[in-house]
C-alpha positions as CSV (number, residue, x, y, z in Angstrom):
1,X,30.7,-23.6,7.7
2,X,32.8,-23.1,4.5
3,X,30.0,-24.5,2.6
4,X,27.6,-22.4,4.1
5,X,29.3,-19.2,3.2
6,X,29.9,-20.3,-0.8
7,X,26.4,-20.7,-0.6
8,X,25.7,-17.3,0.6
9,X,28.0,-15.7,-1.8
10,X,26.5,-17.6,-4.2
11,X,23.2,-16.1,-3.8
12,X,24.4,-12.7,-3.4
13,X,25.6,-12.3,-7.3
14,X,22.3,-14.3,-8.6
15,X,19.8,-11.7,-9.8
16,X,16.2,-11.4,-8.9
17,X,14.8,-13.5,-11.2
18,X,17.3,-16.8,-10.4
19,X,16.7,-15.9,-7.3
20,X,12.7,-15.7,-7.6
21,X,13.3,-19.6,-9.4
22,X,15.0,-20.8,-6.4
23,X,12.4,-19.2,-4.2
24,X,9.5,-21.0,-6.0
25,X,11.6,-24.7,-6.0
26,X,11.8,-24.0,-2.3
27,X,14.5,-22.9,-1.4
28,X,13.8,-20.8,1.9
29,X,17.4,-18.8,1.7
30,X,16.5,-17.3,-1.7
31,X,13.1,-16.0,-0.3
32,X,15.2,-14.5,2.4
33,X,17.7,-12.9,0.0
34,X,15.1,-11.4,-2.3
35,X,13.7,-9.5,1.3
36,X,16.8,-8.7,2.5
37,X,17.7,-7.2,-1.1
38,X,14.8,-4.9,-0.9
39,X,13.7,-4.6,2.8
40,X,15.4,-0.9,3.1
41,X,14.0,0.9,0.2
42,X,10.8,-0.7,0.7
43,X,10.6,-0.1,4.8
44,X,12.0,4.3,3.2
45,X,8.8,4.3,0.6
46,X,6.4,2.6,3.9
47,X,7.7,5.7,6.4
48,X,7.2,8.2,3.6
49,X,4.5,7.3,2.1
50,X,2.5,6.3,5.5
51,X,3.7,9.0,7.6
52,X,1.3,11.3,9.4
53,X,2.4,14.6,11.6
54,X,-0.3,14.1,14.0
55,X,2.0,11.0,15.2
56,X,5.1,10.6,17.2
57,X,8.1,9.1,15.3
58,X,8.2,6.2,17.7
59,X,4.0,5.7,15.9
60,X,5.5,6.5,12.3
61,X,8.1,4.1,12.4
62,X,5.9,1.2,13.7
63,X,3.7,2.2,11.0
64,X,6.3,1.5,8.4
65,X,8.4,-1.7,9.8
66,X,4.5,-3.6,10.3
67,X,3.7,-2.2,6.8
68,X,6.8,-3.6,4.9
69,X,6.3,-7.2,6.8
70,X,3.4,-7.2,5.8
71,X,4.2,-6.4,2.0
72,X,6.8,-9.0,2.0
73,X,4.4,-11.6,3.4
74,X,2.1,-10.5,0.6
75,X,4.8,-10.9,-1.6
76,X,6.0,-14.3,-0.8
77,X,2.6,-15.6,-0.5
78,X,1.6,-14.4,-3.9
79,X,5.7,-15.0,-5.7
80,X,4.0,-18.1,-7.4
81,X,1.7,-15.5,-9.6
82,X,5.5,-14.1,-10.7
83,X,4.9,-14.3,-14.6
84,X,7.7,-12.5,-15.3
85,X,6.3,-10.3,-17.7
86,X,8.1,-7.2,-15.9
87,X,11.2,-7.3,-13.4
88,X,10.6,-8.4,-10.3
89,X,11.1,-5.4,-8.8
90,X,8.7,-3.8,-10.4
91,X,6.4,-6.3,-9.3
92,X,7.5,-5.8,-5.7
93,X,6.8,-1.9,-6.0
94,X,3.5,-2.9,-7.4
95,X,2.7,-4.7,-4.2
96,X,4.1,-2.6,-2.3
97,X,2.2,0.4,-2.9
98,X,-1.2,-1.2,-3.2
99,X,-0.4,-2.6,0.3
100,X,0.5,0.7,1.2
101,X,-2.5,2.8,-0.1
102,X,-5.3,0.2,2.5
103,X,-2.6,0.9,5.3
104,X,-2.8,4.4,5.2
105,X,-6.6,4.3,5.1
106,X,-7.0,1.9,7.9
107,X,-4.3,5.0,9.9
108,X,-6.8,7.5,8.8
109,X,-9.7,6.2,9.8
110,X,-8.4,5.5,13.1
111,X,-7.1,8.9,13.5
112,X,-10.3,10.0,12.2
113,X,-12.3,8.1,15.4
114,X,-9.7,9.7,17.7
115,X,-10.3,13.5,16.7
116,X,-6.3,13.5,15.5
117,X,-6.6,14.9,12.0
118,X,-7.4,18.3,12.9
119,X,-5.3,18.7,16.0
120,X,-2.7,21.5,15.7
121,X,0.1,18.7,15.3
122,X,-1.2,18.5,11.5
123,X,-0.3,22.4,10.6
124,X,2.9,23.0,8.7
125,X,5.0,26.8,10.3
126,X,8.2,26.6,8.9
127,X,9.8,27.9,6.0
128,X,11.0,26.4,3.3
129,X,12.6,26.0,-0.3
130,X,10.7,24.5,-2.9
131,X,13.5,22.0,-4.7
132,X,13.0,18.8,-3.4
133,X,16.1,17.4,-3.8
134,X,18.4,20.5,-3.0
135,X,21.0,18.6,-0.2
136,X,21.1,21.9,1.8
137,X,17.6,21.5,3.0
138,X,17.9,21.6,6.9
139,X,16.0,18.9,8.8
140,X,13.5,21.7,9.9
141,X,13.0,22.4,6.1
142,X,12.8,18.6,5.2
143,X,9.9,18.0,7.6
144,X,7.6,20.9,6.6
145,X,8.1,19.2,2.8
146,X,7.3,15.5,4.5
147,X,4.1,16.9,6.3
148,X,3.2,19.0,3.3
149,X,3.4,15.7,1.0
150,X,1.7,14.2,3.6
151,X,-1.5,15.9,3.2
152,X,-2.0,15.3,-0.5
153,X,-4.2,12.5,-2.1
154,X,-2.2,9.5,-2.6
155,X,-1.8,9.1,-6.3
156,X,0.3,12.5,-5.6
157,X,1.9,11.2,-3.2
158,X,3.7,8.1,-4.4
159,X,4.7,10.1,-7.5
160,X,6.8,12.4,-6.0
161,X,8.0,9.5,-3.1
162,X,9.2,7.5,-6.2
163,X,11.0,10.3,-7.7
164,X,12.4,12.6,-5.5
165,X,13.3,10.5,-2.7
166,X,13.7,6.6,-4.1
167,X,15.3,8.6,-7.0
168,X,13.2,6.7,-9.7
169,X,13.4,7.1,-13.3
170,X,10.7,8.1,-15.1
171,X,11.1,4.8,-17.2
172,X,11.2,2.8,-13.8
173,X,8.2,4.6,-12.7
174,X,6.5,3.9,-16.2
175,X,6.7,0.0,-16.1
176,X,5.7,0.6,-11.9
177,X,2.5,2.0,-13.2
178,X,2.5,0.1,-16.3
179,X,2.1,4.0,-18.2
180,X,3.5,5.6,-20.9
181,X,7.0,7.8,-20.0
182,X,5.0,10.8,-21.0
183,X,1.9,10.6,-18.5
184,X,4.2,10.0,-15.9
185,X,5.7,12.9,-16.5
186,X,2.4,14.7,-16.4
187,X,1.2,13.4,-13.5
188,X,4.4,14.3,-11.5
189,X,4.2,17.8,-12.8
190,X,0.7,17.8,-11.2
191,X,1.7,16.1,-8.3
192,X,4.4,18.9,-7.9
193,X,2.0,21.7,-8.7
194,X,-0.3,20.3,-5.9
195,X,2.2,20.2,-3.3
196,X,3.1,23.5,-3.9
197,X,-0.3,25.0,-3.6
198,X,-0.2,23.2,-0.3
199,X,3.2,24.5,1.0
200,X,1.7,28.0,-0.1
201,X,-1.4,27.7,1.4
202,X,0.1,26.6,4.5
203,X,2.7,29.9,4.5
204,X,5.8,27.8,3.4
205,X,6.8,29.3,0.5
C-alpha cells in the first residue's frame, strides 16, 4: 500500500512532459494522471463551447462529459505523434477544440432535423452588462452572455471561451493557435465586437 502511494505522489510533482514519457513507455498510471490533470478545464471549455439554449442542462452536460472522453481518447490514441515541439498542453487544447468544433456540428445538424434551432428556447430577454468578467454578474445575467456567445460562429467563440472564462493569456492562446500575440489580440477584439452586436440585437444591452 505504502508503495503504491510514493508512487502516486511521485507522479503528482512530474510535469507533463515526464509524464507524457512514461505514458508512451507504458505506463497506464501516467496516461491516467495526464487526464485527470486536465479533465476539468477541458470537460468547462466542452460545456461552453458546445452549449446550446434550445437544450436542457441535463442535454448540455451530456454533451460535454461524451465530448471530453472522447478528446482524451483522441488524445491518448494519437500521444505517440507528441513531438514536443510545443507544451503538451497546448497540444491538448489543440485537440481539444478541433474535436470540439465536428461535435458541435454533428449537435446542430441534429437539432437542425428536429426543428430546435428556431424554437423560442433560442431567444436571449434578459438584461445584461457587457464586462465579461465583472464577478457581480447574476446567474440570470451570466446565461443571456452564455446563450449570446452561443450563437456566434465558432472561431468567435473559442476566442472569447479561452480568454474570458479559461482565463488564457494572450501568449498561451498564441502558441494554441500557433499565431502571432498581435492577431490574437485582433481576432478577440472582433470576437468581442461580434458578440456585442448580438447582445444588442437581441435587446441585451
Amino acid at each position: 500500500m505504502g508503495g503504491t502511494l510514493d508512487e502516486k505522489n511521485c507522479l503528482n510533482n512530474l510535469d507533463d512532459e515526464s509524464l507524457v514519457d512514461r505514458c508512451l513507455s507504458g505506463e497506464k498510471e501516467a496516461c491516467d494522471k495526464l487526464c485527470v490533470r486536465y479533465v476539468k478545464e477541458i470537460f468547462r471549455m466542452s460545456y461552453r463551447f458546445l452549449y446550446f439554449p434550445q437544450l436542457s442542462k441535463e442535454e448540455n452536460l451530456e454533451n460535454a462529459k461524451d465530448a471530453t472522453q472522447t478528446i482524451f481518447q483522441k488524445v491518448l490514441e494519437n500521444i505517440k505523434n507528441f513531438r514536443k515541439k510545443s507544451r503538451f498542453k497546448t497540444w491538448l487544447y489543440r485537440i481539444a477544440i478541433n474535436c470540439l468544433k465536428e461535435i458541435r456540428k454533428k449537435i446542430e445538424d441534429e437539432l437542425k432535423k428536429r426543428g430546435k434551432l428556431t424554437e423560442e428556447g433560442g431567444k436571449i430577454n434578459h438584461i445584461i452588462t457587457p464586462s465579461l468578467n465583472d464577478k457581480l454578474i447574476d446567474e440570470e445575467e451570466k446565461m443571456c452572455i452564455r446563450k449570446a456567445i452561443a450563437t456566434l460562429p465558432d472561431k468567435y467563440k473559442i476566442l472569447l471561451i479561452l480568454r474570458f472564462y479559461e482565463d488564457k493569456s494572450y501568449k498561451e492562446m498564441a502558441e494554441i493557435f500557433n499565431i502571432p500575440e498581435g492577431t490574437v489580440k485582433s481576432r478577440l477584439n472582433r470576437a468581442i465586437e461580434k458578440l456585442k452586436e448580438e447582445l444588442k440585437k437581441c435587446h441585451c444591452i
